[in-house]
Structures are given as C-alpha cells and as structure tokens.
Residue, then its C-alpha position, 0 to 999 in steps of 0.5 A: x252078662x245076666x243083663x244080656x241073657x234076659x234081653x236075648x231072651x226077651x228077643x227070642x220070645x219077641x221073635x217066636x211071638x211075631x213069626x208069621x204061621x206056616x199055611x201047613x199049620x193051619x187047619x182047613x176054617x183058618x185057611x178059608x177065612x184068611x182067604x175069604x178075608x183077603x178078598x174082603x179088603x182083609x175084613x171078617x165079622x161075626x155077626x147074628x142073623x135069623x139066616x144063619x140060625x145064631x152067630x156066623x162068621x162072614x166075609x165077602x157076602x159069604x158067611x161060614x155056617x150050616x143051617x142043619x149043623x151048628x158045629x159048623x158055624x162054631x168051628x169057624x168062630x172059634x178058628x177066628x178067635x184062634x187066628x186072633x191068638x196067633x195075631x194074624x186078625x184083630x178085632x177092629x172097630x168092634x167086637x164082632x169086626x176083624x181085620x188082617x194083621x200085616x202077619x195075616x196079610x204076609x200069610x194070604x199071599x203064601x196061601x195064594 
C-alpha cells in the first residue's frame, strides 16, 4: 500500500512536470519566441553583437532587443531561461543555442 502511494505520487508529480502550458499562462516574450522559433525549424540563439548593443536573443534573421532600452533584450533572455525551466526549449549544441521540445512544439501549434 505505501509502495503504491509513493509510485502514485511519483507519477502525478511526473504528470504535472510534463503538462505542456496553456499559451494563456505565458506571457507575451515567451509567445513571441516560441513563435519565432517555430518558423526557424524550432531554433533560437542568444547571441553578442555590437548591433544589438550586448547579448539578444534571436531567431529567424530577427533578433529581440532594443538598441534605446536594455530591459527589452533582458525580458526576452530571462523569458528564454524560463521557457527552459518550463521544458518547452532546451538548449542544443551549446550554450547559447536552443531548441523546441516536443512540448514546445505541441505548444506552437496551439499558439497558431
């Protein structure tokens, strides 16, 4: 009995760690990346360029910043480290390069 409380647990933790979000829950940067992501075969970067005045994240030939405001290219690199945490990215090949899980595919397409 206590052996199938603690599996029953282990599964419903399991369960509530893989539900994939509901695009409600997400605020408007981790939208636009899983979107922009989406048409870049799931691929986003943060990368370091004198255009972008520091690190950006980009996507598609766009990248997410503003040359006049700093906290624009923040919002997006911390909403990328939060889509990590949530398992709709992961990082590939690298620390700067991301891509979409099955989750955040399953999620683009309820986006679209």
């Amino acid at each position: 009995m206590l052996t199938t409380r603690i599996w029953l647990a282990k599964t419903m933790l399991w369960l509530d760690m893989h539900t994939v979000a509901h695009p409600e829950s997400l605020t408007a940067e981790q939208k636009e990346l899983v979107g922009a992501a989406s048409a870049s075969s799931g691929q986003l970067c943060v990368k370091v360029s004198a255009s972008t005045r520091g690190r950006a994240v980009c996507a598609n030939r766009k990248s997410f910043f503003d040359a006049n405001d700093p906290s624009v290219a923040l919002r997006y690199i911390e909403a990328v480290q939060s889509l990590v945490e949530l398992q709709l990215l992961r990082e590939s090949g690298g620390r700067a390069n991301y891509e979409l899980t099955n989750f955040g595919w399953e999620l683009s397409h309820k986006l679209s």
